[in-house]
N, C-alpha and C positions, 0 to 999 in steps of 0.2 A: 468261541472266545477268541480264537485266533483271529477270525474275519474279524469280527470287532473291534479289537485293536488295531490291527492295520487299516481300518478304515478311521480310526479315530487319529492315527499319525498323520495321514493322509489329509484331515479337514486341518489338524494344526500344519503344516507344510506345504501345503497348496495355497494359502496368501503370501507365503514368503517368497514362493515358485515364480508368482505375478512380478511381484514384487522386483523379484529379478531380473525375469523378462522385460520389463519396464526400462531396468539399467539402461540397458544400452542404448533404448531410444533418448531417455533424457541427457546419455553423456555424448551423444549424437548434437542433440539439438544443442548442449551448452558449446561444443566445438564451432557450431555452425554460429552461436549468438557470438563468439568470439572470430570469428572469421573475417578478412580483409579484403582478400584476391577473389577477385570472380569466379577463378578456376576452382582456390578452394570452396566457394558459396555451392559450386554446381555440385562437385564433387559430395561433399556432406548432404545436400539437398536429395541425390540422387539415391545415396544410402539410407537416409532414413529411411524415402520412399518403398524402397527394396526389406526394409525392418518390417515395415508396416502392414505393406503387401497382405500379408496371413490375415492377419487380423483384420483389418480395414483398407478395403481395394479401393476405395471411394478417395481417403485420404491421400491413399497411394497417389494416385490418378494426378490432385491437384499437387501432390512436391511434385510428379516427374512433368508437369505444364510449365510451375515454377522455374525449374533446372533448367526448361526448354527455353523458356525466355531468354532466361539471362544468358544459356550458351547462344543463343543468337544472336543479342545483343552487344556480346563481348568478341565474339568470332570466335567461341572456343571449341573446337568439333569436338575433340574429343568428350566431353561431355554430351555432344547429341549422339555419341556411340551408346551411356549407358541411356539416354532419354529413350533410344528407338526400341533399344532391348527390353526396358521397362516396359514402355508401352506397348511390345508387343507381346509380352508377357501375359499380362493384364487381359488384352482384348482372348490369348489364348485359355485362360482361365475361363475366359466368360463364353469359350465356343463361338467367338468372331473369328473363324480363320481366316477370313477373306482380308481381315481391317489385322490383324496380328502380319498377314503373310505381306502386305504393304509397308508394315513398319519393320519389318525384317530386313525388306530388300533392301529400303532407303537405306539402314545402318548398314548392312552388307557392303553398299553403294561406297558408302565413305569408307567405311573398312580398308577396301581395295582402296582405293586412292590415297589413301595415306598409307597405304604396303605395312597394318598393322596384323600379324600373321595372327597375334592370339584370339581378336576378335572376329577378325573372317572365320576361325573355328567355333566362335561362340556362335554367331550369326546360323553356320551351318547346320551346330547342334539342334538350335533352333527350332530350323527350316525343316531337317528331319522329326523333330517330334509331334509337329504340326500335320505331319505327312502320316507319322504314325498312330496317332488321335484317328486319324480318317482310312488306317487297317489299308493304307499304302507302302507297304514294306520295301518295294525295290527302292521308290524314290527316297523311305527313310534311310536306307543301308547306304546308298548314293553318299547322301550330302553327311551321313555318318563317318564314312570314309574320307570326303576330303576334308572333315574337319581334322579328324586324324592325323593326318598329313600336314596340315598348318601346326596341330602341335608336335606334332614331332619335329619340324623344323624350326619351330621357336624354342624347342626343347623345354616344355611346358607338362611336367608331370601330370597336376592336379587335372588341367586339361584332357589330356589323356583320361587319366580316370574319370575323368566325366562321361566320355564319350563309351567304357566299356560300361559303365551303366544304362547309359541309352541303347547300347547294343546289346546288353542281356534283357531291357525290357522288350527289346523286339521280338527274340529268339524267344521270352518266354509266352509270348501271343500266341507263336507258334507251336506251346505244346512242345518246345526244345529245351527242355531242363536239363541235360546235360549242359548244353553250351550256357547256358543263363546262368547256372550254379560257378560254372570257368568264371566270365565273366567279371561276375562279383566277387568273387574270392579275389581276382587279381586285383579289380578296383579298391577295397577292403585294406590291401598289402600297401598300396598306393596311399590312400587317404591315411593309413596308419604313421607309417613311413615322413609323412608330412604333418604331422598332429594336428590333423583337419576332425576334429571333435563330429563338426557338423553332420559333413556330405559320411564321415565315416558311421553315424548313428542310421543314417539313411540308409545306407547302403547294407547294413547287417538287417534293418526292417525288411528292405527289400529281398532279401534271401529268405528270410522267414515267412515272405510274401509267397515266393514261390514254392518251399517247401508245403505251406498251407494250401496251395494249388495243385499240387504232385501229391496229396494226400498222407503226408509228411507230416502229423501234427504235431508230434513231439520235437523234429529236429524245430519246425516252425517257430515253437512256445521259447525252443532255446535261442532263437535269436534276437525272437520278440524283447527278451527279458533284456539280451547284452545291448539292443537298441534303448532301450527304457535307460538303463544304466546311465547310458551316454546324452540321452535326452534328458536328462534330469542333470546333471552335470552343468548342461549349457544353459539351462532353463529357457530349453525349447518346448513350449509347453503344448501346441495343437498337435506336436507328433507324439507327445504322452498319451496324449488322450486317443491318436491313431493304432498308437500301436497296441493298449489296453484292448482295445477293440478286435485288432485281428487274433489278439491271443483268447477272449472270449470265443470268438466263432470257431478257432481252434478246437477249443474246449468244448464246444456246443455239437462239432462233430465226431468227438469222443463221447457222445452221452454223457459227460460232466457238468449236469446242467447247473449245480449251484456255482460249482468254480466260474462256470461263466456266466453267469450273473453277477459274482463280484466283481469279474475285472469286466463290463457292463458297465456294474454300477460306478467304478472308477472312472472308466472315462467321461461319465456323463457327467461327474461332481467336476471334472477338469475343465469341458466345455461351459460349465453355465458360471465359470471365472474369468473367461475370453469371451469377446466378440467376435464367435469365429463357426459362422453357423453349417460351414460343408461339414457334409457324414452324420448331423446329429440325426435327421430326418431319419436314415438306415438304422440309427443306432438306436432310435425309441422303439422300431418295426423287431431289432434283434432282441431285446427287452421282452418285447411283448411275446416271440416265439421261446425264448427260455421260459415265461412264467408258466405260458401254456403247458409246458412240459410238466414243470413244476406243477400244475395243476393249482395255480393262483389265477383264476380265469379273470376276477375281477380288477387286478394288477394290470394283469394283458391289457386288457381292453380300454386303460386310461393310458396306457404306453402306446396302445396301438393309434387312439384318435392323437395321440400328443405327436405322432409320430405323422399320422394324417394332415393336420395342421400347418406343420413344418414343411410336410409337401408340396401342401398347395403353395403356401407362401413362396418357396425358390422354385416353382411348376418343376420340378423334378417329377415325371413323372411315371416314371420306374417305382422309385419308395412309395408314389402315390397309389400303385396299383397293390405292392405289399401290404401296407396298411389296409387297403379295403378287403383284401383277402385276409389278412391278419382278424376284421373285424367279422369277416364271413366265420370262421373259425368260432370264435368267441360266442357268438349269438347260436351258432348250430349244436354247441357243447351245451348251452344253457336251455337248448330247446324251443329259442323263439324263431321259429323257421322262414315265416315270413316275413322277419327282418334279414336273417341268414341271405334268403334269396335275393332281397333286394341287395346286397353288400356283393353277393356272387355276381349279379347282371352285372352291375356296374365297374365289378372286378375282368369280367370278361369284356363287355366295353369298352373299358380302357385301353385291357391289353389288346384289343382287337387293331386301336388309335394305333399303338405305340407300332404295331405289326406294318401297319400301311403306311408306315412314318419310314421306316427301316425301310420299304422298298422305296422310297420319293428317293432317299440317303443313297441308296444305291444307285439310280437311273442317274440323278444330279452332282453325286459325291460334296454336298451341300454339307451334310451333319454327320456325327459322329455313328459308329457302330459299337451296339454295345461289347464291352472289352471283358466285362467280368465271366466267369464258366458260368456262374447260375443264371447271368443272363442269358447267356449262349442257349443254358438247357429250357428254359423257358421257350425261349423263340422255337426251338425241335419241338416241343409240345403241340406248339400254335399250327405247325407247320400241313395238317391232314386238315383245319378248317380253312387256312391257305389255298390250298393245292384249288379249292373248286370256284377261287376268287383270284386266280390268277392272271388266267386268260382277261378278263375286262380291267385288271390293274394294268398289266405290261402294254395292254392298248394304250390307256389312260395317261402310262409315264407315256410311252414314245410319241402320242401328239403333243405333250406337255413339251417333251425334248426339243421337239421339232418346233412345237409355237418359239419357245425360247429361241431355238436357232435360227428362226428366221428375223425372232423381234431383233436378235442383234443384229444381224446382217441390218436390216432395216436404220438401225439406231447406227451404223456404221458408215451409214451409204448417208441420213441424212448429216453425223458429225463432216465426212468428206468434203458437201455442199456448204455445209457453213465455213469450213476451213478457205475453202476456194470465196465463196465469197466478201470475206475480212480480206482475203488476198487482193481479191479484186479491188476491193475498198480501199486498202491500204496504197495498191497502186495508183488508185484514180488520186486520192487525198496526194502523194505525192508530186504525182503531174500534177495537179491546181496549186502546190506549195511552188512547183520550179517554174510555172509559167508566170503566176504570182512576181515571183524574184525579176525574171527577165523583163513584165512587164514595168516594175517596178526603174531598174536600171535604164531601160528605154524613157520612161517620162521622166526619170531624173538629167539624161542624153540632152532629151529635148529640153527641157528648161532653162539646161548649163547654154544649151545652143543659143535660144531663143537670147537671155541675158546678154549674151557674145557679142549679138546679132546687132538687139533691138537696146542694148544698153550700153558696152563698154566702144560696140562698130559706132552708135550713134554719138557715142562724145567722140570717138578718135578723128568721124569726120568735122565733127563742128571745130574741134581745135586746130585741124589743116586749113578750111576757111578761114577763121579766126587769123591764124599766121599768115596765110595769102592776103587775106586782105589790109595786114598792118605794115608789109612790104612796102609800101610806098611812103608810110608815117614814119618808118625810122631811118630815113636818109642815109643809107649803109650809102660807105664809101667805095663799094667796089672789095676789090683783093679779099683780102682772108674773111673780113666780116661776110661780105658775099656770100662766100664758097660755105662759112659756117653759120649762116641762114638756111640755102639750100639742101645743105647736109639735115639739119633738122626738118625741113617742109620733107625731105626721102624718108626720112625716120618716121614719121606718122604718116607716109603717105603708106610705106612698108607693113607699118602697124595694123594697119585698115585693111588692108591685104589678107594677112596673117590671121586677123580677127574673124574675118568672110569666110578663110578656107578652111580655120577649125571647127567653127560654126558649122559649116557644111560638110563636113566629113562626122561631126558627130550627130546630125540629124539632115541627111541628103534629100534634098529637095526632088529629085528625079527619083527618088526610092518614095517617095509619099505621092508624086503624080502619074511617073511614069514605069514605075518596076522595077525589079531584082535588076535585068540584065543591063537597065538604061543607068541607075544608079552605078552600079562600078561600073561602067564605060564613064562616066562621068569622072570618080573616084581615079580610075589608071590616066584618065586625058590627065589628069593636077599632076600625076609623078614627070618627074622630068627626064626623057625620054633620052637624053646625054647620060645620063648615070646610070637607068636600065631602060629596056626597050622594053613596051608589055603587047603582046597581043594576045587580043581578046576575041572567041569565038562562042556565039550561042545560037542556039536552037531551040525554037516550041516553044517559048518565053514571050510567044504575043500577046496572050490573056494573061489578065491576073489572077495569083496564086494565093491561098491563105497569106493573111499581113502579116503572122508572126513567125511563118516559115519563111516568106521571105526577107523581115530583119533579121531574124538567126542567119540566116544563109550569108547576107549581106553583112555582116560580124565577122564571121567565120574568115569570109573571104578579105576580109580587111585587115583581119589579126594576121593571117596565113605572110599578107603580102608585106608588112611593115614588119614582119619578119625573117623577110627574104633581102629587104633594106638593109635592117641594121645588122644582120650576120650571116648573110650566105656570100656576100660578096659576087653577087651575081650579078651580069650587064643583061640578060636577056631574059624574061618572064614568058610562059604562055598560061593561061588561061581560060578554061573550057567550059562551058553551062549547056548541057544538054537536059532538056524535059522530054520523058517519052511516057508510054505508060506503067510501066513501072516504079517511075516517080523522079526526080533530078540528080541528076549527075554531075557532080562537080571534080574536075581536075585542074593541081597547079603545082605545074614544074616548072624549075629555075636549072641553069647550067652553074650554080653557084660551089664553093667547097664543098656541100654536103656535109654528114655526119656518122658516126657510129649508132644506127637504133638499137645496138646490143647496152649500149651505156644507158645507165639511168639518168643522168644529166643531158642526155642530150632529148630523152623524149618525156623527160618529167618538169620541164620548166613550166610558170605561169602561164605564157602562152599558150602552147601547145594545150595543157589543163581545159584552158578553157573552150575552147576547139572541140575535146572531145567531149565536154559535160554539153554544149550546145547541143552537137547533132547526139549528143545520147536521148536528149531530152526530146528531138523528132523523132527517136525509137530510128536513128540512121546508124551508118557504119562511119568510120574516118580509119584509112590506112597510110602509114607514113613507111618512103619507099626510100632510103638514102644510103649513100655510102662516100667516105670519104674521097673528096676529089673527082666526082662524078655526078654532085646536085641533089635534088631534093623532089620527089615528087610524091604531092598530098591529093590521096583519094577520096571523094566523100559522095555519098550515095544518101538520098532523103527519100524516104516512098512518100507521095504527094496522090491524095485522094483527086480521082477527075482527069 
């Protein structure tokens, strides 16, 4: 009568439980329909996400893509702190540690750069439970510790308490129930302390977790109950239905097989009111071993395949091997043995799979090991038809290891080659871009020339003819008119001049017939030899050289020396062009004031700029040698194939 009625409270209170749970996502979602700021759109986006998570990872998945956008969009980091945490949450749920421990780092990544201490502990806690999933304790206790340390100096209680729960689930892998039992009682004082309903209902589970492992059923059941308490409270409804479940199996190891059949049957009225299908698979398999007990064979055996089903569906395939032994059981009580048998092969098949799976886990540290004692005791069972399939496993993993080790090496060596070649590519595209430009500038040179030459030279002499020849039609009187006739016939004879020499300094007639060295001997013969004196020395410069090394060079030297013009103040120039095989060698010193090459102004001007991007672009050197009141001397070095 008793069971009855608390199962009949149970169906009226368990729509209102949803009900509740619901709350928060819908006063989530109304905040968020009301929302303005990007920061808070991400913000609420990302907490739903985290709401939902239990019940629906799928959902989850698109708000935290959602969150991701817009923090990108917006430039909001801190929102990609909770985006990376979700999503590595997520992929850790679903046993992607490799895709969890990338989305760890990235948030980690930012963490640090934004010197935000709480989340570099969250990051850590993380990174250690990911480690502890895969039965890596040092590296969990590791990153356990210095998450510690970040809350402690953020002075982050709940923090804290987070982290002595991750460190008693360590200690309790280990069979270290003392320290696991510390632990949580201190996390417990913490979570209390801060009326943290949630983490503190967890956390009395979890003690009741391990007292049910230390073979503690009673202290277990009493925890179990004070977590229910507080999970009913919050109307956290998947950990109701978690923890009904450990207090049955409690119960089931007391021989109390109806009590645990009710709190059984409890949780499973809890789950088929969520979309929340982890642990049902175990819980139809624990069903079906109470009935057996009970001696309801036929009960079993619809729990047992209900439980079979659910297996296969999430390939869980641990429950999957229970249920077929669950159903081995069933059929052997009922005395169809030939059915029995087949449910045993395939029971020992399995676990045979699950055995050679466990050593892959181990050679690769790929997947998880099983965590729970009964699986533990299982695999010691397996472990004498092991023993005589070992020798050709351990073969098996180490050339597996070693294929793997070499495929990367290989996949490493050919990323290297690709890397060098985008390089390559990236350099060649660059030279064709600068060669491009210069050539570009040269035919621009030339055209301005050619125009000079062949357009503004050709009117400036037709109009000195023109004036010459009307000299004798305007019957100047002599004197002043005279003098300001031939003032004007000098002015465009001047003009003409003028027009010729820039013409020919900006596309040199001896540099297009006869070379580098003949064009500036040309170029220093026009400077006027009163103002500075140039001498010119070369060598090896009897053939000709690539054309576009010798207009760079022929630039260089041009810019160098109409630099020596207008500001070294120098009377005396030399001038050196040596080719050897090594390639050309260009020097030009002036006895002018010189400069400071410590100053930025004196070796960052236009000039100079373009000097060094010239011979950069022959893959040359250019060194500038000055000092005030001592002159100027410019070295430049071209390798020249040939």
């Amino acid at each position: 009568m008793k069971q009855s009625t608390y199962i009949l409270f149970y169906l009226l209170w368990s729509p209102f439980l949803l009900a509740q749970n619901n709350q928060k996502i819908d006063a989530i979602k109304k905040q968020l329909a009301a929302a303005i700021t990007d920061s808070a759109i991400v913000e609420l986006t990302t907490d739903l996400a985290f709401e939902v998570s239990d019940a629906d990872q799928a959902k989850a998945l698109s708000y935290f893509l959602e969150a991701e956008a817009l923090s990108k969009k917006s430039g909001y980091q801190r929102g990609m702190l909770s985006v990376y945490l979700g999503k590595g949450a997520l992929m850790d749920d679903a046993s992607k540690f490799d895709s969890a421990m990338l989305y760890y780092d990235e948030g980690l990544s930012l963490a640090e750069k934004m010197k935000d201490l709480r989340w570099q502990s969250s990051y850590n806690i993380n990174i250690g439970l990911i480690y502890l999933r895969q039965s890596r304790h040092p590296e969990a206790m590791k990153h356990y510790n210095i998450a510690q340390q970040f809350s402690e100096q953020a002075g982050d209680e709940k923090g804290m308490a987070n982290i002595l729960r991750k460190k008693a689930s360590l200690v309790l892998q280990d069979l270290d129930y003392k320290r696991a039992h510390e632990y949580y009682s201190q996390a417990i004082t913490v979570y209390a302390k801060l009326k943290d309903s949630g983490d503190l209902g967890e956390s009395l589970g979890s003690k009741g977790f391990a007292y049910r492992n230390e073979g503690k059923n009673d202290s277990a059941i009493f925890y179990f109950q004070k977590a229910i308490t507080i999970f009913k409270a919050i109307r956290y409804t998947s950990m109701i239905a978690v923890a009904y479940t450990e207090i049955g199996k409690a119960l089931f190891e007391q021989t109390k097989y109806k009590e645990a059949l009710y709190n059984y049957t409890v949780a499973e009225k809890i789950y088929d009111t969520v979309n929340y299908m982890s642990h049902q698979d175990a819980l139809q398999v624990f069903i079906g071993d109470v009935l057996i007990k009970l001696n309801d064979v036929s009960n079993a055996k619809t729990h047992y395949e209900k439980g079979l089903q659910l297996a296969l569906g999430s390939k869980d395939m641990e429950q999957h091997s229970e249920a077929l032994y669950g159903l081995f059981k069933v059929n052997q009580i009922k005395k169809n043995f030939g059915v029995a048998i087949g449910y045993l092969e395939s029971y020992d098949s399995l676990k045979d799979m699950i055995a050679k799976n466990e050593q892959l886990a181990t050679v690769t540290e790929m997947t998880e090991k099983f965590e729970s004692v009964k699986k533990e005791h299982i695999i010691q069972l397996q472990n004498f038809e092991l023993t005589k399939k070992n020798y050709w496993i351990y073969g098996s993993f180490s050339l597996i290891l070693l294929g793997t080790l070499l495929g990367y090496s290989y996949y490493r060596r050919y990323r290297l080659r690709q890397e060098k070649k985008l390089q390559t590519e990236i350099i060649k595209q660059q030279d064709i871009s600068t060669r491009a430009i210069l050539q570009a500038e040269e035919n621009e040179r030339e055209r301005i020339a050619r125009e000079l030459h062949d357009g503004v030279g050709q009117m400036m002499s037709a109009a000195k003819m023109n004036l010459s020849a009307m000299e004798s039609d305007l019957n100047l009187d002599g004197g002043k008119q005279k003098m300001a006739y031939d003032r004007i016939v000098n002015l465009v004879d001047e003009s003409c001049r003028e027009v010729r020499a820039v013409s020919h300094q900006m596309m040199p007639n001896a540099l297009l017939k006869k070379g580098l060295a003949s064009a500036i001997r040309e170029f220093v013969d026009n400077i006027d030899h009163r103002v500075l004196k140039v001498d010119l020395y070369s060598e090896g410069l009897n053939e000709r050289i690539d054309a576009n090394t010798e207009t760079v060079l022929y630039r260089v030297v041009q810019e160098c020396v109409n630099n020596v013009i207008k500001h070294s103040g120098a009377n005396h120039l030399d001038i050196s062009l040596i080719k050897d095989a090594d390639g050309i060698s260009v020097t030009i010193e002036d006895n002018g004031k010189g400069f400071d090459t410590g100053q930025k102004e004196g070796t960052e001007g236009i000039g100079l700029k373009n000097v060094r991007t010239r011979i950069e672009y022959l893959k040359g050197t250019v060194d500038f040698d000055s000092t005030p009141g001592r002159g100027t001397l410019v070295a430049i070095h071209v390798p020249v194939a040939g």
